[in-house]
N, C-alpha and C positions, 0 to 999 in steps of 0.2 A: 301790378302784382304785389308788390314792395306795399300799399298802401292799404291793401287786403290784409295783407300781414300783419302789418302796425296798428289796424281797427281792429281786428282780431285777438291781438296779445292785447289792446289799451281794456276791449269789452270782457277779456277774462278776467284782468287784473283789477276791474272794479267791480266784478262781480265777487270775487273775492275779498275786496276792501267791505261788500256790502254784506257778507255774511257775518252775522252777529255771533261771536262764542259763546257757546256754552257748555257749561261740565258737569255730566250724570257719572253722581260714583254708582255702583251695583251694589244689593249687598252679599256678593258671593262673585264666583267667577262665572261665563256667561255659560246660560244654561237655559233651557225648554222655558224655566217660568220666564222667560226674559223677553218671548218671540215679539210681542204687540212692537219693543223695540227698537230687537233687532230688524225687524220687516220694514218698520216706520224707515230704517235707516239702507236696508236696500233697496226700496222702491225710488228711495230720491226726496221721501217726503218732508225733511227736514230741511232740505237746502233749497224745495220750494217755498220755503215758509220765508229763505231769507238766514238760517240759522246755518250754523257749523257747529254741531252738537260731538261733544271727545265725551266716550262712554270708555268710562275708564273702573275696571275692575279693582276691589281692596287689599291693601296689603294684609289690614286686618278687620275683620266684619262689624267690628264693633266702632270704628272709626266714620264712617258716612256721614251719618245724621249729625255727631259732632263738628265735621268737617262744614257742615253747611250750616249748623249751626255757628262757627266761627268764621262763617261768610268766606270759606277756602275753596270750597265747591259750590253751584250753582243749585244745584239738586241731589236729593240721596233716596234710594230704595233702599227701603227699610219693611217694618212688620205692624199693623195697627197696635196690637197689642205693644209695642215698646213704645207708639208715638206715646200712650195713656202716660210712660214711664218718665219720658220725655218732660211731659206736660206737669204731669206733677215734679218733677225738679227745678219747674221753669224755663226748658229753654225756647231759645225763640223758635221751635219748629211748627210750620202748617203743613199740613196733608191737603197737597192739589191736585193728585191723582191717585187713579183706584189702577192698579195692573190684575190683581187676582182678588175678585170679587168673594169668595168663599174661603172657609175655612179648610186649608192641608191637614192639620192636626188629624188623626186618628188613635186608636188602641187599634192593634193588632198580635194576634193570638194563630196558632196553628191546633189548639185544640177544638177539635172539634164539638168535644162537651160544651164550652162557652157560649153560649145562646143570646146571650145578653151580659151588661157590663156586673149586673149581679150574681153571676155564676163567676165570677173571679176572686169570690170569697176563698179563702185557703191559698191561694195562687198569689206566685210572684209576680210584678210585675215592674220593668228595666223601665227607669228614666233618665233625662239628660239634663233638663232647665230644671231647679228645684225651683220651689214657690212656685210659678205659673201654673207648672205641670202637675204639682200637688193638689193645687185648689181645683183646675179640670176636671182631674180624676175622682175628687169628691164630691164635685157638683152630678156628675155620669153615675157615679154611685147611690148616690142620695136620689136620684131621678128615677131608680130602678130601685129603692127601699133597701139599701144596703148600707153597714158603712166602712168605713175608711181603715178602723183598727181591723177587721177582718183581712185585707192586700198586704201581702208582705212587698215594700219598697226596693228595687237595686239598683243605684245609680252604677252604670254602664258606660259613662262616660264616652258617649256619642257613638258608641259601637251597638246601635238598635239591633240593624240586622242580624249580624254577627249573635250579638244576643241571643235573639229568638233562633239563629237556627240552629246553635248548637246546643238547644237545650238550657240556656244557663238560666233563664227566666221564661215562665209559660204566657205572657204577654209582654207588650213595651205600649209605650206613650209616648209621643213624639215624632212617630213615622210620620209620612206625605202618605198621600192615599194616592199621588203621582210619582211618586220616587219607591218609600222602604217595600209599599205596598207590590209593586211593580218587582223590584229588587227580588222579594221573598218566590214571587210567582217562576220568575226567569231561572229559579235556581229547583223548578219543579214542584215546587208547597201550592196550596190551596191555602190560602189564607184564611181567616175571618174577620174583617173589617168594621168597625164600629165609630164611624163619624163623628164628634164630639158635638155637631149640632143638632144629635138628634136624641140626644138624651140631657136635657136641661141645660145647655153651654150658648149662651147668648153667639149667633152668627157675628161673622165679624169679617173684615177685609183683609186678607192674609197680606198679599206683600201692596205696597202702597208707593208712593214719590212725594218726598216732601220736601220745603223749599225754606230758605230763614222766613219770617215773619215780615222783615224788611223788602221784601222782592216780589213779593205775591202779585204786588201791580205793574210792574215791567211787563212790558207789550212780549216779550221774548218767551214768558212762563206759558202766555195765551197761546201763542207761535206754536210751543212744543207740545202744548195739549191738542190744537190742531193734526198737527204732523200726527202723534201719537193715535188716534182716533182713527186715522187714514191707514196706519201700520195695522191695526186691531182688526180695521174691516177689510182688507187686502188678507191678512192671516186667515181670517175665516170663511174667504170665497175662494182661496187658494191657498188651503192650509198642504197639501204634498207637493205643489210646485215651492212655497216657502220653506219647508222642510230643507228639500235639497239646494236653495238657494243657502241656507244656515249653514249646513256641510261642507258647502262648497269651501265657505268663508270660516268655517270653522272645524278641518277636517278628522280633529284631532277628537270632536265631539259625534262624530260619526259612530250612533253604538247602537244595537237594538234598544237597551234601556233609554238612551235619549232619544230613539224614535219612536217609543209607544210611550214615553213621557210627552212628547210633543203632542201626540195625540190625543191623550190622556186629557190631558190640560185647555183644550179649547173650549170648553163649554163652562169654563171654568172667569175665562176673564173677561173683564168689565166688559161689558157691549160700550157702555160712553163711560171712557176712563177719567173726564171731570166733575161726571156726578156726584153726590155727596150723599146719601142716606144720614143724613142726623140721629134721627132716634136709633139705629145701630150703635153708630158710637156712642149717644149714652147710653145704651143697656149694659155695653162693652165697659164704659165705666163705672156704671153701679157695680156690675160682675166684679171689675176689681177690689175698688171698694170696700164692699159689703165682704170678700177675704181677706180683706186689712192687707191687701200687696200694694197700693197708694193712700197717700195719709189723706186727700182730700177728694173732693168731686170739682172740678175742673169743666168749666163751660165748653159745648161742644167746638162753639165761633171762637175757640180762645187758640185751637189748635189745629181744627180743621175747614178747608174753604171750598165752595163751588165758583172758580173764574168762569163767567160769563161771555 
């Protein structure tokens, strides 16, 4: 019996020796866009692979991709659009994985008169991020023959919702079409929702994983895009048994808004989270570009990778 024991603790304790660390910052605390995963990491899938992956939340959001950029953390979720920011300052980040294959961004409005992004002439409208969110809003405008000096501007300072319901401005830029969108409904509004990729705004991959330039080839990065892929397709064949698997382990996130965000959100992420669309990223970087919010154009292989 004694020797059952001692094979026992010797087989745990090398199984443990054989798990490789590894460290995902988020860029936010965990939440619905996170599920591919969190799932990956409830089903087991990551310590199949051999890995001990520490998902570890920011102190501050803008910290991640610098942290893995200074080789501190192993990986960081982040947003395409900052990888381009990234890339034109030089730093050593690649994007090796897709989490949310589409764009969150919308314009939302409770007027019902607004039909299109061109009936927003004369009307306010609340933003958060200048520059980005400026150039979006004139590309949606310009797409629908309108322009930009006609929108009176309110920065809101990250208070969208709030914003728009108490009247302060008759639209906002910036909501999730899975979060403010949700948000404005739950509180009895009818929204009106306008996609930024459906009015001239090059698609793009909202939230992303991106790793230093230096590690792209460690067998470990391949390891977790395995595991990760396994989380995605386990989410989406049992997206209400993962639901309450989340809750369980996270019961504090237990809200209506995060359960019709969860659901909200699955047709939403990568089917194969290592894929890579190139020509997206560079439309996504002409688009920048071509508004002067990066001073160069930036090879798409210089920033971003498909592991094989």
């Amino acid at each position: 019996m004694k020797k059952i024991v001692l094979a026992a603790m010797l087989a745990a304790a090398f199984s443990a020796q054989a798990e490789e660390k590894l460290t995902l910052m988020l860029d936010w605390y965990v939440n619905p866009d996170h599920a591919p995963i969190m799932v990956a990491q409830q089903i087991g899938a990551f310590k199949a692979q051999g890995l001990d992956v520490d998902i570890i939340p920011p102190s501050d959001p803008a910290l991640p991709p610098r942290l893995v950029a200074a080789k501190q953390v192993d990986l960081a979720v982040t947003y395409q659009p900052q990888l381009h920011f990234f890339a034109d300052q030089g730093l050593p980040l690649v994007r090796v994985a897709t989490l949310i294959a589409s764009p969150l961004n919308t314009i939302i409005t409770l007027d019902k008169n607004i039909h299109t992004p061109a009936d927003l002439a004369g009307k306010s409208v609340g933003y958060s991020v200048s520059g980005i969110e400026q150039a979006t809003l004139a590309t949606m405008l310009a797409h629908e023959h309108q322009q930009m000096a006609k929108v009176k501007l309110v920065n809101v300072n990250f208070q969208l919702t709030s914003a728009l319901l108490t009247g302060k401005v008759d639209a906002v830029i910036g909501g999730y079409r899975n979060i403010e969108a949700l948000e404005v409904s739950l509180q009895g509004k009818d929204p009106v929702v306008f996609n930024v990729e459906d009015y001239g705004v090059p698609a793009y991959d909202e939230l992303i994983i991106v790793a230093n330039r230096a590690s792209i080839g460690k067998p470990a990065i391949k390891k977790f895009l395995t595991a990760l892929k396994q989380g995605e397709d386990y989410l989406q064949a049992h997206p209400q048994e993962s639901w309450q698997a989340f809750v369980k382990t996270h019961p504090e996130l237990n809200t209506k808004l995060n359960q019709q965000a969860w659901m909200k959100t699955l047709p939403l992420f990568a089917y194969d989270p290592a894929h890579l669309d190139r020509q997206r990223y560079s439309q996504y970087e002409s688009f920048l570009f071509n508004n002067k919010l990066i001073k160069k154009i930036t090879p798409v292989n210089d920033y971003a990778t498909e592991i094989e």
